[in-house]
C-alpha positions in Angstrom: 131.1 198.7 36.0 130.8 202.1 35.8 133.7 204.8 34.7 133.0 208.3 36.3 134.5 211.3 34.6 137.7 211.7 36.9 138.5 208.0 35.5 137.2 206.2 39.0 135.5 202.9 38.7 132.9 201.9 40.8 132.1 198.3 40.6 128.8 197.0 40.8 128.1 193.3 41.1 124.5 192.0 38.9 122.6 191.5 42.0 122.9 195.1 43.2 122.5 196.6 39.8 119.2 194.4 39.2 118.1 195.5 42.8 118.9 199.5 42.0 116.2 198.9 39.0 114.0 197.3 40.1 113.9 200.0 43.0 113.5 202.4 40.1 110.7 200.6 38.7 109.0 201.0 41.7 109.7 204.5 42.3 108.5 205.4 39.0 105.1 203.6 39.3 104.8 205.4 42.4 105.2 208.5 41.0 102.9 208.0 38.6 99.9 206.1 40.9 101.1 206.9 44.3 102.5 204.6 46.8 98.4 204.1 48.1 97.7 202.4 45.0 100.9 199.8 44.5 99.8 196.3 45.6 101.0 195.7 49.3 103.4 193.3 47.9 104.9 196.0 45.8 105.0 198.2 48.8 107.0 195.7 51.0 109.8 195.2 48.4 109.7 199.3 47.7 110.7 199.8 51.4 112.5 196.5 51.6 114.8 197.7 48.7 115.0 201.6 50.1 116.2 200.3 53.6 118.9 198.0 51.9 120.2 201.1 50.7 120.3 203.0 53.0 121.7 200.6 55.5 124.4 200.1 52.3 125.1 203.4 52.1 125.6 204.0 56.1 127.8 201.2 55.9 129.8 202.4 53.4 130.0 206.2 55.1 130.9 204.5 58.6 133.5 202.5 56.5 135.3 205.2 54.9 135.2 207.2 57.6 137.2 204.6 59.7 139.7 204.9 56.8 140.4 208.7 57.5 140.0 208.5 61.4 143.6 205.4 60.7 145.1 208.3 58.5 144.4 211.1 60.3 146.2 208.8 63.5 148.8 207.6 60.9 149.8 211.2 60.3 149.8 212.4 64.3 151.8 209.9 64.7 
């Protein structure tokens, strides 16, 4: 769990945060060596673990903005 400044929470389970650093990991060694010279299995779970978050954070977008579209109706109505 992680406690912002305004006092929100956001909750992250073991999997995801073990994921996030090992995506780190990776995008550090890039940095330093360059995606070229990562092993091709290294590559694969760099993108791999890139394109689970991006698809995680569309998801999430597309969800809360679902949320305001059924208030925005809510409050028309």
């Amino acid at each position: 769990m992680i406690r912002l400044q305004d006092s929100r929470e956001i909750r992250i389970s073991s999997s995801e945060k073990e994921d996030m650093e090992r995506l780190i990991q990776l995008f550090m060694k890039m940095f330093l060596i360059g995606f070229d010279e990562l092993e091709m299995s290294e590559r694969q779970e760099t993108v791999s673990l890139f394109g689970e978050k991006v698809s995680q954070g569309i998801e999430s977008f597309s969800r809360r903005l679902t949320i305001l579209e059924e208030k925005v109706q809510s409050l028309e109505n």
